[in-house]
C-alpha positions in Angstrom: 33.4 28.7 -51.7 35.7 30.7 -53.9 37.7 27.5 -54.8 35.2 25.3 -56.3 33.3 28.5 -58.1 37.3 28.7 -59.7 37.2 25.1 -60.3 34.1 25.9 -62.5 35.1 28.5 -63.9 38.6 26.6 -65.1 36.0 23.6 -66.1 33.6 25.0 -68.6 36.6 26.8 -70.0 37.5 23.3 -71.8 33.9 24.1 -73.5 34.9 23.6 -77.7 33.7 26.6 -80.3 30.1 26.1 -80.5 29.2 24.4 -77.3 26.8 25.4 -74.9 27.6 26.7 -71.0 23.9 26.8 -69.0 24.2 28.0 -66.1 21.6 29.5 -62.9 21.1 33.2 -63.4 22.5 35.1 -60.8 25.4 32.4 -60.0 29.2 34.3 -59.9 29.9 32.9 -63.7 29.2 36.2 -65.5 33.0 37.2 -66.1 33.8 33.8 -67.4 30.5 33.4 -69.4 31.5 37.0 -71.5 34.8 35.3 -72.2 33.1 32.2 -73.8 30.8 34.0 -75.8 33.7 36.0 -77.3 35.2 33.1 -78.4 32.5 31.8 -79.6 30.8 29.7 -77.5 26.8 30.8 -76.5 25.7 31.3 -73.6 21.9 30.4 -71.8 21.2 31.3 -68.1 17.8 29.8 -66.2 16.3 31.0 -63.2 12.5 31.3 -61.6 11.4 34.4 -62.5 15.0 35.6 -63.9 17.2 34.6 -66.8 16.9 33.2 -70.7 14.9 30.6 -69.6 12.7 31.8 -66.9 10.1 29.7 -65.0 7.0 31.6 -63.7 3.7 31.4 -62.0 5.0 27.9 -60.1 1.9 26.4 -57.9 0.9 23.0 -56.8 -2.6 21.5 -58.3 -4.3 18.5 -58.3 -0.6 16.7 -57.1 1.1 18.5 -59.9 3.6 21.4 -60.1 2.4 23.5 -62.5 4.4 26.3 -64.1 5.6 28.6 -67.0 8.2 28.6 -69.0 9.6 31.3 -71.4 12.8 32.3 -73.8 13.0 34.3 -76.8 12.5 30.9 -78.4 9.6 29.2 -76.7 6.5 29.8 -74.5 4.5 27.6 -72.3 1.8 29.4 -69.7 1.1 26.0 -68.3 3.8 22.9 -68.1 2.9 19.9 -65.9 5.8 18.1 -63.9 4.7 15.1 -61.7 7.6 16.4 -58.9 7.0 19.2 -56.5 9.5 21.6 -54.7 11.6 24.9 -56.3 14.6 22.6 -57.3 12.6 20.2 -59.6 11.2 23.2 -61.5 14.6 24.8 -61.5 16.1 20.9 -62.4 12.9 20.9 -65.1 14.0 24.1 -66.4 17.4 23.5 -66.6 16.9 19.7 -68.5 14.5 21.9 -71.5 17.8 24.7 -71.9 20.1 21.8 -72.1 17.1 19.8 -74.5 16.5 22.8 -77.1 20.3 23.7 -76.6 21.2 20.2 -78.4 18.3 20.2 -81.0 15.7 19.0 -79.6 12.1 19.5 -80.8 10.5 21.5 -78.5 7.2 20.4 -79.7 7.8 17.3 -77.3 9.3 18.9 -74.2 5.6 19.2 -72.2 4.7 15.6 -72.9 7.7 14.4 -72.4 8.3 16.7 -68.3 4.7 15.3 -67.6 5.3 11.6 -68.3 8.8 12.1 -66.4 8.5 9.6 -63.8 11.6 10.5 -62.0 14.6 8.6 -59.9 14.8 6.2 -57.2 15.6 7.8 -53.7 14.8 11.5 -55.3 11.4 12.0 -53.2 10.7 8.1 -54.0 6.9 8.4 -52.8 6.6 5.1 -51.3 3.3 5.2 -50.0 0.1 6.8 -50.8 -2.6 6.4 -48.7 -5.5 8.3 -47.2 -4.0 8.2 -44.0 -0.3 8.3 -44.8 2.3 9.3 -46.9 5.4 8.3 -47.3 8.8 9.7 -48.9 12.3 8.9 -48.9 14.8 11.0 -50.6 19.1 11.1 -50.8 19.5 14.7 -48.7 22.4 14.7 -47.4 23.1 18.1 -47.4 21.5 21.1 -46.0 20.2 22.8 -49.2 19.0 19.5 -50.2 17.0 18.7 -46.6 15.6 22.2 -47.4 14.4 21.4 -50.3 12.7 18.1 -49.4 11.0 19.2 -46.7 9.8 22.5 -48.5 8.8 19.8 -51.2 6.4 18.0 -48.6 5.5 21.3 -47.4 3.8 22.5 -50.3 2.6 19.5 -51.7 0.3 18.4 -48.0 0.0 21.7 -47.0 -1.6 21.6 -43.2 -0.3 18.2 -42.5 2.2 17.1 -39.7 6.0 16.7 -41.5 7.9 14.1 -39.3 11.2 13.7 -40.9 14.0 10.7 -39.9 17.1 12.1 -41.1 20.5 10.1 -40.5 23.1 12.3 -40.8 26.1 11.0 -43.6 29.8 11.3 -42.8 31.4 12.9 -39.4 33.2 16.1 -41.5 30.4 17.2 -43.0 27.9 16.9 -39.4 30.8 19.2 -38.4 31.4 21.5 -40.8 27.2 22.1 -41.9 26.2 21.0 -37.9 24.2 25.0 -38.2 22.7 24.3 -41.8 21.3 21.2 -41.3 19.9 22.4 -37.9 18.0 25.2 -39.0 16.7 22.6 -42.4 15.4 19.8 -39.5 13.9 23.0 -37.3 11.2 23.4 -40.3 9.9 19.6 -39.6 7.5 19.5 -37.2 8.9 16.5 -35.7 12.4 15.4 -36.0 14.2 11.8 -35.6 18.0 11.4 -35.5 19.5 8.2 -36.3 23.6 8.6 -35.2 26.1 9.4 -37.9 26.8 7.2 -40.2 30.2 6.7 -40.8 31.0 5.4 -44.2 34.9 5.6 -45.0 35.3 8.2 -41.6 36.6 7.4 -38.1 34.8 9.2 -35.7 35.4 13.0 -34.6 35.2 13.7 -30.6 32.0 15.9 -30.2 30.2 15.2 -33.7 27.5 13.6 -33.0 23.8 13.6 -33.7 23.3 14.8 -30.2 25.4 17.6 -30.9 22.9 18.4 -33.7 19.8 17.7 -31.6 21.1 20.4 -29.5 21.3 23.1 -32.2 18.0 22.3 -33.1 14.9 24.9 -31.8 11.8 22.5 -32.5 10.4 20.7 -29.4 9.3 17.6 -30.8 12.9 15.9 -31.3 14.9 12.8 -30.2 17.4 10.6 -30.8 16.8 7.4 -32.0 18.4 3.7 -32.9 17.8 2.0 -35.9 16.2 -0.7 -34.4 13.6 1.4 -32.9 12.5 3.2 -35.5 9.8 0.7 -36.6 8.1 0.4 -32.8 7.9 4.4 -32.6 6.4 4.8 -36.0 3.9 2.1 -35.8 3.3 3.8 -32.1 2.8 7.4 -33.2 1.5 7.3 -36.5 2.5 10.4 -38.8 0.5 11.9 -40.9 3.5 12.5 -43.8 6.7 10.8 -43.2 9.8 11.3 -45.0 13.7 9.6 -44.5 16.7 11.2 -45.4 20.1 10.8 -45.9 22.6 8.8 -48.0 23.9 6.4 -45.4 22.1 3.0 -45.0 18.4 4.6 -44.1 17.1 2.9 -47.4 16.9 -0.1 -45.6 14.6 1.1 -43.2 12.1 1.6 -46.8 11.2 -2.1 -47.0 10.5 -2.7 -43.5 8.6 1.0 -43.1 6.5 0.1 -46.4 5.3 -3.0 -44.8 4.3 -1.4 -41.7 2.1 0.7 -43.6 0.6 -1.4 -45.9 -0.7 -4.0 -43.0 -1.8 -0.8 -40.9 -3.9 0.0 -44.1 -5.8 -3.5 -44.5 
């Protein structure tokens, strides 16, 4: 919205004489950035295929995300990154501007993406097999189910994508109910777990049925917590990921297990 791109814009004004602003290329910064670098502050924009820093050629091989990177300052046809999805090159690319910007030798920036291991609950591949997969990430907002699921997409290309997402505070069901309908709509299978509240008292009509309903994809339900196991272990997917930042990540323990014995 207009008041948080102000908000920015009002934050990295408090940026000192010789700092650094990075910012996505093609993000609404480009009157504020011109009055930073008159004043003596420099400027770096990132982007895939756009910007100073611009990522290219981005493909998935052999498990890895494979793309190029190049500035005025530094050119790589091939880093590796152990991640896969849009965001984590654009989060990758972003982490190098921000490396370089503060000195860093850029000799060590390829070994250093590829041994990246990554964070907990930030597609967290929790298992591996050669019948399933499974993946739990934090989205709890449309751009970032997107994102996920576009991850799993083009890292098991041809394989089902069931998805348990449970949706995280009644205010933002309501006010992103279309977005997150039309991220779910590109699983192939979709469970709901009801809202989880967290500090909020519930709003009369959000609900995850509510959501269901928006939703175009046939295979969908609602579904309890205390089910979840039963239907997984019943119809076994082929990839499998949770979302959300409510309590779902207690469902990782029990899930991992259920795997695990399937696999022996």
């Amino acid at each position: 919205s207009e008041a948080v791109v102000e908000s920015y814009k009002q934050f990295v004004r408090q940026i000192k004489p010789g700092g650094i602003l990075i910012y996505k290329h093609g993000l609404p910064l480009d009157d504020v950035a011109a009055e930073l670098e008159a004043s003596g502050r420099k400027v770096f924009t990132f982007g895939i295929e756009e910007g100073y820093y611009e990522a290219f050629n981005v493909h998935v091989q052999n498990g890895q995300t494979i793309f190029g990177l190049k500035s005025t300052i530094v050119d790589w046809p091939a880093l590796k990154l152990n991640y896969p999805g849009l965001h984590n090159v654009m989060n990758a690319t972003a982490a190098i501007a921000a490396t370089l910007g503060a000195g860093g030798f850029s000799t060590e920036i390829p070994q250093a993406l590829e041994a990246f291991k990554g964070v907990k609950r930030r597609f967290d591949t929790i298992i591996k097999t050669s019948e399933v997969v499974y993946v739990d990430d934090y989205a709890h907002h449309p751009a970032e189910l997107e994102a996920t699921i576009q991850a799993a997409r083009s890292l098991y290309p041809g394989k089902k994508l069931t998805g348990i997402f449970q949706p995280h505070l009644f205010t933002r069901t309501r006010d992103f109910a279309d977005g997150f309908a039309t991220a779910l709509d590109k699983l192939d299978e979709c469970l709901l777990l009801p809202i989880y509240p967290a500090r909020e008292l519930p709003i009369p009509g959000v609900t995850s049925e509510m959501l269901l309903e928006k939703m175009t994809i046939k295979n969908k339900r609602i579904i309890q917590k205390n089910e979840i196991i039963n239907q997984i272990n019943q119809h076994k997917p082929e990839i499998l990921l949770t979302m959300g930042a409510g309590d779902i990540d207690t469902l990782i323990e029990p899930l991992k297990q259920l795997f695990m014995s399937s696999s022996k």
